[in-house]
FIMAR-113483 format. One record per residue (C-alpha): x, y, z; chain; residue in one letter. Coordinates in steps of 0.5 Angstrom, whole numbers, padded with zeros to 4 digits, always signed. Example, Ala and Ser with C-alpha at 12.3 -4.5 7.8 and 13.67 -1.06 7.14 Angstrom:
// residues 2
<r><u>+0025</u><v>-0009</v><w>+0016</w><cadena>A</cadena><residuo>A</residuo></r>
<r><u>+0027</u><v>-0002</v><w>+0014</w><cadena>A</cadena><residuo>S</residuo></r>
END
This chain:
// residues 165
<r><u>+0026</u><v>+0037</v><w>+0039</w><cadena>A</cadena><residuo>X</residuo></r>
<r><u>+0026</u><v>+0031</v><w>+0034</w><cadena>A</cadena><residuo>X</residuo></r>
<r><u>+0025</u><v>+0031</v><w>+0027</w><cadena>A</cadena><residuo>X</residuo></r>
<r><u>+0020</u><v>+0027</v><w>+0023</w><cadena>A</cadena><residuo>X</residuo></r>
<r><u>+0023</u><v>+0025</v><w>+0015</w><cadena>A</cadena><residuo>X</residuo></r>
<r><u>+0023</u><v>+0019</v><w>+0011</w><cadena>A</cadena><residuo>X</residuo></r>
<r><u>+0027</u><v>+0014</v><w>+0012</w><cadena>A</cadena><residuo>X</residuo></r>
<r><u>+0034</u><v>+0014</v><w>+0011</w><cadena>A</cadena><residuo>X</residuo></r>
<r><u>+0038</u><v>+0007</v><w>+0008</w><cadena>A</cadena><residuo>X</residuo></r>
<r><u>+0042</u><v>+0009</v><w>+0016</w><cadena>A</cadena><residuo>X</residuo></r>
<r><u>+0037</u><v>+0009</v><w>+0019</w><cadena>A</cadena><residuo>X</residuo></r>
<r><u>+0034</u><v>+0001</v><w>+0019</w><cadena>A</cadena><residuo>X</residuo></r>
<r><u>+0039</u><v>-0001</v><w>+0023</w><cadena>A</cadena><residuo>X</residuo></r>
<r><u>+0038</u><v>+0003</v><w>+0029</w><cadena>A</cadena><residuo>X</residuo></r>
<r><u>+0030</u><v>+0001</v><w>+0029</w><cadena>A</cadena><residuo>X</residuo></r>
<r><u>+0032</u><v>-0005</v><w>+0027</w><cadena>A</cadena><residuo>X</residuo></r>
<r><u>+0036</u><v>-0005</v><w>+0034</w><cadena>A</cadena><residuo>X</residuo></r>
<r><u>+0030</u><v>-0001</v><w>+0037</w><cadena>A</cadena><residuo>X</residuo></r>
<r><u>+0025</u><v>-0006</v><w>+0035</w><cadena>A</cadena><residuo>X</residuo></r>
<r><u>+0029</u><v>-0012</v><w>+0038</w><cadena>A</cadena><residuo>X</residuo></r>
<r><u>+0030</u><v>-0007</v><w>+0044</w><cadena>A</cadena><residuo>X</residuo></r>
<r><u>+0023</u><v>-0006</v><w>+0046</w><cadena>A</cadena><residuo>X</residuo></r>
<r><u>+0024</u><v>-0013</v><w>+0048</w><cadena>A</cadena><residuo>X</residuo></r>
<r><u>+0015</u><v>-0014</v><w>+0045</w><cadena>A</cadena><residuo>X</residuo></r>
<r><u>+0018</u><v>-0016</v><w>+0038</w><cadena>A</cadena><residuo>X</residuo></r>
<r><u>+0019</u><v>-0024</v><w>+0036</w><cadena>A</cadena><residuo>X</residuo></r>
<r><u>+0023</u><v>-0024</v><w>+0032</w><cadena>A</cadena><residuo>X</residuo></r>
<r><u>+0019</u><v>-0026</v><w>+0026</w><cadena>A</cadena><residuo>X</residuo></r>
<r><u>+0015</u><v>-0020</v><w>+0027</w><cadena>A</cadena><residuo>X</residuo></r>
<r><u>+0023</u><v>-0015</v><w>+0027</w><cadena>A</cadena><residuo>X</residuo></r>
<r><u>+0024</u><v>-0019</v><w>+0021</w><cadena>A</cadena><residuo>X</residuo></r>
<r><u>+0017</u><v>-0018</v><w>+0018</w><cadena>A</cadena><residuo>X</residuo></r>
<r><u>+0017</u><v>-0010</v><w>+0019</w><cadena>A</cadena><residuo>X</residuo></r>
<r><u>+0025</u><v>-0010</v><w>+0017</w><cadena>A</cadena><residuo>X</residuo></r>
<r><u>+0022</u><v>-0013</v><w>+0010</w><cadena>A</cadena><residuo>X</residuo></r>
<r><u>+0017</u><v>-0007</v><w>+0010</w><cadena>A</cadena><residuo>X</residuo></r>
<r><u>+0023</u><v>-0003</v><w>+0011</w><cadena>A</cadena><residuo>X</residuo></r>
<r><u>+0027</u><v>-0006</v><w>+0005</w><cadena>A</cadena><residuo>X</residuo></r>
<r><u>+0020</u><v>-0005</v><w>+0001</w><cadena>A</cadena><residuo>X</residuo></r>
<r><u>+0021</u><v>+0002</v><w>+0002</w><cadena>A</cadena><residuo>X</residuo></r>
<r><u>+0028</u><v>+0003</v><w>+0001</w><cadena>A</cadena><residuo>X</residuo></r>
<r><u>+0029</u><v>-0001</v><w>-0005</w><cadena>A</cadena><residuo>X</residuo></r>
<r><u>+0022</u><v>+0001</v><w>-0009</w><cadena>A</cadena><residuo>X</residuo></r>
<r><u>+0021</u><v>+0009</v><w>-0010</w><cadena>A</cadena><residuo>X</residuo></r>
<r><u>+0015</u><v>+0008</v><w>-0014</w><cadena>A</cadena><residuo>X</residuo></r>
<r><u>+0012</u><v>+0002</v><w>-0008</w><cadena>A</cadena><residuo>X</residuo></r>
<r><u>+0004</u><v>+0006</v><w>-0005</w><cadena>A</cadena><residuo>X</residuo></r>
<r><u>+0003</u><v>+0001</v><w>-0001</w><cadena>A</cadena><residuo>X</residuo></r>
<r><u>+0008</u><v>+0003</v><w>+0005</w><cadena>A</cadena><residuo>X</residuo></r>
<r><u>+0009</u><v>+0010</v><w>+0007</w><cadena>A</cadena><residuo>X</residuo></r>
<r><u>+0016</u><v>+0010</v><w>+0013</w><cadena>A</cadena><residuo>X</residuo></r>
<r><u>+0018</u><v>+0015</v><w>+0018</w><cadena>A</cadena><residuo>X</residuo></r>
<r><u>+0024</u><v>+0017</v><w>+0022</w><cadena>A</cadena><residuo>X</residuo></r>
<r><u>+0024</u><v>+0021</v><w>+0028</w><cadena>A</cadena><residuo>X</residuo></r>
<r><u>+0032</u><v>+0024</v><w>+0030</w><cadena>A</cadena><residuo>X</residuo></r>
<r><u>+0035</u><v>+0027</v><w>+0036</w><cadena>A</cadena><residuo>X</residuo></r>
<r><u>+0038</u><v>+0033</v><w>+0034</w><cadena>A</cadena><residuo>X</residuo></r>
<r><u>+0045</u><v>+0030</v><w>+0035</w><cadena>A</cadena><residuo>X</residuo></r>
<r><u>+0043</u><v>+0025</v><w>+0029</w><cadena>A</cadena><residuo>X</residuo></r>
<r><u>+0040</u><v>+0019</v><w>+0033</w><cadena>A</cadena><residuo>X</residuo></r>
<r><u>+0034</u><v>+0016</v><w>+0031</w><cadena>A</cadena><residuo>X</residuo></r>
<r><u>+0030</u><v>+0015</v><w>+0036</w><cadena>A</cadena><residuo>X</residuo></r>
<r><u>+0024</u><v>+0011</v><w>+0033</w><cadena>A</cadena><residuo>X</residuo></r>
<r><u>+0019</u><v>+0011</v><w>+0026</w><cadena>A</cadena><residuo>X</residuo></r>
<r><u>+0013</u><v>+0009</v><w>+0024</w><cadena>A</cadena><residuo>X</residuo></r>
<r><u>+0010</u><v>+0005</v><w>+0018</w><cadena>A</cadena><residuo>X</residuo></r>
<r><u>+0003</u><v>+0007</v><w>+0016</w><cadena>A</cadena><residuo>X</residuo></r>
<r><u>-0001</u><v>+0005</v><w>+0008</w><cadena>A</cadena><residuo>X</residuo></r>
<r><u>-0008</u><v>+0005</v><w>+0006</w><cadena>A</cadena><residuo>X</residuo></r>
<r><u>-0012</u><v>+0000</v><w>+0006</w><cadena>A</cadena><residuo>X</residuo></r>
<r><u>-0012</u><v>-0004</v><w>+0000</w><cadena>A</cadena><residuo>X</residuo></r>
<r><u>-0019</u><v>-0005</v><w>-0003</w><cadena>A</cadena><residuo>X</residuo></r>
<r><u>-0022</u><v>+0002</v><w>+0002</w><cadena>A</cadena><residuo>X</residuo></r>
<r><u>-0022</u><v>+0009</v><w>+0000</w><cadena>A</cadena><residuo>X</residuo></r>
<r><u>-0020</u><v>+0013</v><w>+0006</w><cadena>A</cadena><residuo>X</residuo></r>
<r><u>-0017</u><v>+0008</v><w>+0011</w><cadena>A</cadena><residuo>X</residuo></r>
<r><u>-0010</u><v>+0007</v><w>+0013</w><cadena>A</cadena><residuo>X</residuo></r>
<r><u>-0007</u><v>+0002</v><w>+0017</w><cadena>A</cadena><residuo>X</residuo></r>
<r><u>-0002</u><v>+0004</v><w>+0022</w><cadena>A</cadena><residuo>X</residuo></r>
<r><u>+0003</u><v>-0003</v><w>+0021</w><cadena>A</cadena><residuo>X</residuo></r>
<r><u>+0009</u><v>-0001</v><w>+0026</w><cadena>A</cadena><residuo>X</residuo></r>
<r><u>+0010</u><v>+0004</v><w>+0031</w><cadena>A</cadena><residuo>X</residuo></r>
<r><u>+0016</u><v>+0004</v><w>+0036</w><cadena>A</cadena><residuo>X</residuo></r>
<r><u>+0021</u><v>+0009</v><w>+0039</w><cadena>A</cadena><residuo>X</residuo></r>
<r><u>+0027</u><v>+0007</v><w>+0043</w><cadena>A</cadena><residuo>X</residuo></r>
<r><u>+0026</u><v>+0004</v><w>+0050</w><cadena>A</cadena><residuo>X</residuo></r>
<r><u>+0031</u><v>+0009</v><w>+0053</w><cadena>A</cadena><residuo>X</residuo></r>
<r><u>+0027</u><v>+0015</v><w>+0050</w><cadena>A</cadena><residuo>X</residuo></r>
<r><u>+0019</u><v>+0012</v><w>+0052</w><cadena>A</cadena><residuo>X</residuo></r>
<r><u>+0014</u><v>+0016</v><w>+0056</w><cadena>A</cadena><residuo>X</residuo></r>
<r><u>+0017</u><v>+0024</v><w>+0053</w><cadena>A</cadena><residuo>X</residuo></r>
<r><u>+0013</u><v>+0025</v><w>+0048</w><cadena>A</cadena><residuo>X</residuo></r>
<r><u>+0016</u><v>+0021</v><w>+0042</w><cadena>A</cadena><residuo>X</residuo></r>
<r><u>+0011</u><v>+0017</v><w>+0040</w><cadena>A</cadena><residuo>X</residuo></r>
<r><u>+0006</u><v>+0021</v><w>+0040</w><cadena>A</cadena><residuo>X</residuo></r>
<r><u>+0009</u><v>+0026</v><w>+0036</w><cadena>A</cadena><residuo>X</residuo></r>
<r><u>+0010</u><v>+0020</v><w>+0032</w><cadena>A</cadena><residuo>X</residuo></r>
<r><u>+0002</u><v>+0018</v><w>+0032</w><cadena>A</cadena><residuo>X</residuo></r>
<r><u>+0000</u><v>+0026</v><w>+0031</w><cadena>A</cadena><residuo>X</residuo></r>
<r><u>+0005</u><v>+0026</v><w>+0024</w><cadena>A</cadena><residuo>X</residuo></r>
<r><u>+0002</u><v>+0020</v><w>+0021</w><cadena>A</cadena><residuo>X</residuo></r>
<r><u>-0005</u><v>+0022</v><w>+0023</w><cadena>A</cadena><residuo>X</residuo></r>
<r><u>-0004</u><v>+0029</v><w>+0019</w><cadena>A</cadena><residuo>X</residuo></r>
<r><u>+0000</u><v>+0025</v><w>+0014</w><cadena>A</cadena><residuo>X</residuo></r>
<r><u>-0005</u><v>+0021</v><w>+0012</w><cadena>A</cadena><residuo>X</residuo></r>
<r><u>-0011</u><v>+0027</v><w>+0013</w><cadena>A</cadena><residuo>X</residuo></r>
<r><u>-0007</u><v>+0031</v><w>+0008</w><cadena>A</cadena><residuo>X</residuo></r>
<r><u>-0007</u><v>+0025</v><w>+0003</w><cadena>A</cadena><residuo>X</residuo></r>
<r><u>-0015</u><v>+0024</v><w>+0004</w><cadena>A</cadena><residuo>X</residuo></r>
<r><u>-0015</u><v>+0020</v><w>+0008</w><cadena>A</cadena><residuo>X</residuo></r>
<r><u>-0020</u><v>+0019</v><w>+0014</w><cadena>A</cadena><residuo>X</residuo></r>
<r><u>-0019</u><v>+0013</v><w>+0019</w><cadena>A</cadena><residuo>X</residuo></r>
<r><u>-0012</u><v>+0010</v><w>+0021</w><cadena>A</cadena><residuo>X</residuo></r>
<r><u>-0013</u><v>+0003</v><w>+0024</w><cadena>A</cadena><residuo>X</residuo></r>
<r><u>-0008</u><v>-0001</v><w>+0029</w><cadena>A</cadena><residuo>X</residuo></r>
<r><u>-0008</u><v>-0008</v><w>+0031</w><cadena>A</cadena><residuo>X</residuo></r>
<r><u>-0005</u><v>-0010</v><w>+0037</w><cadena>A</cadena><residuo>X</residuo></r>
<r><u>-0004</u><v>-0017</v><w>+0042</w><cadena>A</cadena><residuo>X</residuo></r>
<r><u>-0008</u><v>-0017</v><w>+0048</w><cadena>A</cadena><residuo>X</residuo></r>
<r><u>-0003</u><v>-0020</v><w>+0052</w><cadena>A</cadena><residuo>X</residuo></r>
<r><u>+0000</u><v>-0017</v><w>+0058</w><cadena>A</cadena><residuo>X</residuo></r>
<r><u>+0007</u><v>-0015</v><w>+0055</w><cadena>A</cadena><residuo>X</residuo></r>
<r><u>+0002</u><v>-0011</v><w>+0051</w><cadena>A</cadena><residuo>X</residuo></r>
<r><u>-0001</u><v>-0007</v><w>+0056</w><cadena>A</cadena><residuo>X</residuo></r>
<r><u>+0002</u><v>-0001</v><w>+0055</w><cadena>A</cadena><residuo>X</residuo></r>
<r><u>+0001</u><v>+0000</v><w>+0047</w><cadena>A</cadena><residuo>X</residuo></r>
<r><u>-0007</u><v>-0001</v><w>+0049</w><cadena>A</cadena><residuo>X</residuo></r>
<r><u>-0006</u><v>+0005</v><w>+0054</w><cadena>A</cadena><residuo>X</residuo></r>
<r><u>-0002</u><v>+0008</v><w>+0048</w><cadena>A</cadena><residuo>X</residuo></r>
<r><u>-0008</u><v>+0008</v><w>+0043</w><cadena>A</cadena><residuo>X</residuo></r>
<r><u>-0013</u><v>+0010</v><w>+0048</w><cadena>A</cadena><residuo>X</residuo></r>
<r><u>-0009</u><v>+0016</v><w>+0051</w><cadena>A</cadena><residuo>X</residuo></r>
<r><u>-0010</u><v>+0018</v><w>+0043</w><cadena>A</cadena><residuo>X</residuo></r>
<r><u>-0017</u><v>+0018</v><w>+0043</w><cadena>A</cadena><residuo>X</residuo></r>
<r><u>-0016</u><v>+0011</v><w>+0039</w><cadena>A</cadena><residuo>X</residuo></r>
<r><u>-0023</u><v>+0007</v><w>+0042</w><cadena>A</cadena><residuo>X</residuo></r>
<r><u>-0023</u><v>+0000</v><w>+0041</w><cadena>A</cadena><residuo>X</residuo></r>
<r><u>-0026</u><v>-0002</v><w>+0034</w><cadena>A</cadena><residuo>X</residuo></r>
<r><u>-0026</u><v>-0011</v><w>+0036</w><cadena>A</cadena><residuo>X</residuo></r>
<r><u>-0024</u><v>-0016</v><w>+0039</w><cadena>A</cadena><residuo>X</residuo></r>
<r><u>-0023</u><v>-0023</v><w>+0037</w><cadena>A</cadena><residuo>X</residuo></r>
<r><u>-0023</u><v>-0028</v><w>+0041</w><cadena>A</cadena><residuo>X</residuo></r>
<r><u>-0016</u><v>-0033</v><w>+0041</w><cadena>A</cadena><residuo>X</residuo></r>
<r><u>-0015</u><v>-0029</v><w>+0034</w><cadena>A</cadena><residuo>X</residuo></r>
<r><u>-0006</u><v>-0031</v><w>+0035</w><cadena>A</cadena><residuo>X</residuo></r>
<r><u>-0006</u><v>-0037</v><w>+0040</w><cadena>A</cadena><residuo>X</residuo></r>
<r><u>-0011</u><v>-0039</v><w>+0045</w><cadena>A</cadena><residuo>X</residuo></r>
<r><u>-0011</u><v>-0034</v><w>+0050</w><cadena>A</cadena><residuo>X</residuo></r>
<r><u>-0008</u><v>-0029</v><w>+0045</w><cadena>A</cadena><residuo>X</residuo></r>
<r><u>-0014</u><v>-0024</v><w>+0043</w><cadena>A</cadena><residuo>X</residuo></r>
<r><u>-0014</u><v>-0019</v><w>+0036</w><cadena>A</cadena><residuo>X</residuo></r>
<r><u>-0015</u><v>-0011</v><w>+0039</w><cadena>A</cadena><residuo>X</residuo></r>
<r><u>-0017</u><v>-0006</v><w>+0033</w><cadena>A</cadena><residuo>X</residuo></r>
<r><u>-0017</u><v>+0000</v><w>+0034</w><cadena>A</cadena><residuo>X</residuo></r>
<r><u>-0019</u><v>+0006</v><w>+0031</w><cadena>A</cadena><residuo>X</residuo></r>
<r><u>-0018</u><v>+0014</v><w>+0029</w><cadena>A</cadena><residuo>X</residuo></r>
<r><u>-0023</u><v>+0018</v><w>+0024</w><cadena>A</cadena><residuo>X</residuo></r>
<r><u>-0018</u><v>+0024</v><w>+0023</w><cadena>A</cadena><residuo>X</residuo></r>
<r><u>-0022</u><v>+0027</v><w>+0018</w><cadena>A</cadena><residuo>X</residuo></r>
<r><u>-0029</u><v>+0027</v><w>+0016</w><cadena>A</cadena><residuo>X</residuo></r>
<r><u>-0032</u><v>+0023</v><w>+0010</w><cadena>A</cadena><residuo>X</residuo></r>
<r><u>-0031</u><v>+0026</v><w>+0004</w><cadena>A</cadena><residuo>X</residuo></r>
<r><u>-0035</u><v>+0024</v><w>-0001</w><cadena>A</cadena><residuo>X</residuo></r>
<r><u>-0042</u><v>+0024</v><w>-0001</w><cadena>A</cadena><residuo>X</residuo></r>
<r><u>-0045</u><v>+0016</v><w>+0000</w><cadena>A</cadena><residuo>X</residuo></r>
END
């Protein structure tokens, strides 16, 4: 059993131990998604990032997300981050994580949740993550971070257009 809630100043270091962990992270990347954490934090009246905490029973944090709408969309979301503690992948975490967020943003008039990722092996298993929750595969930009290294889009429409144009 987890709980989801807002990020608590106590938990960025441990996800920042989690990101460094998952061994997929650069550590531009880790510092990047720490600023975002910082942002949150430190600027209650921000709208740009909304950050959540999953925690074990025993008071761990086991892994978060950060998602905000898109700017210059009406409806869509960016899903920015999403990682949960190598010891405690493949149990249901993360998509507990990505189910919370979808309804989160759902409930905020919200529609469609985008996420990037890398084409590059070590990627694999978030691809398979994203397709596993009825994500598809919106484009692929060829070469997109390096050569070899291709842009993957994703998408999830989680509710139904709600105005009329």
């Amino acid at each position: 059993m987890i709980n989801i809630q807002k990020i608590r100043p106590a938990d960025k270091e441990p996800i920042r131990k989690i990101l460094e962990e998952t061994s997929v992270f650069t550590s531009d990347e880790v510092s990047v998604a720490i600023e975002l954490i910082d942002i949150f934090l430190n600027n209650p009246n921000q709208k740009d990032y909304i950050i959540n905490s999953a925690i074990s029973e025993d008071g761990k944090v086991l892994g978060y997300y950060c998602i905000g709408p898109t700017p210059m969309t009406t409806g869509t979301y960016d899903l920015y981050w999403i990682a949960v503690n190598p010891s405690t992948q493949k149990k249901g975490i993360g998509k507990e994580l990505l189910s919370h967020a979808e309804s989160l943003i759902g409930k905020t008039a919200g529609r469609l949740i985008v996420a990037e990722t890398s084409s590059q092996p070590k990627y694999e298993n978030t691809r398979k993550f994203y397709l596993s929750a009825q994500y598809k595969e919106l484009a692929r930009i060829k070469d997109y971070y390096k050569i070899g290294d291709d842009l993957v889009v994703y998408g999830k429409y989680v509710s139904q257009f709600r105005d009329s144009q």
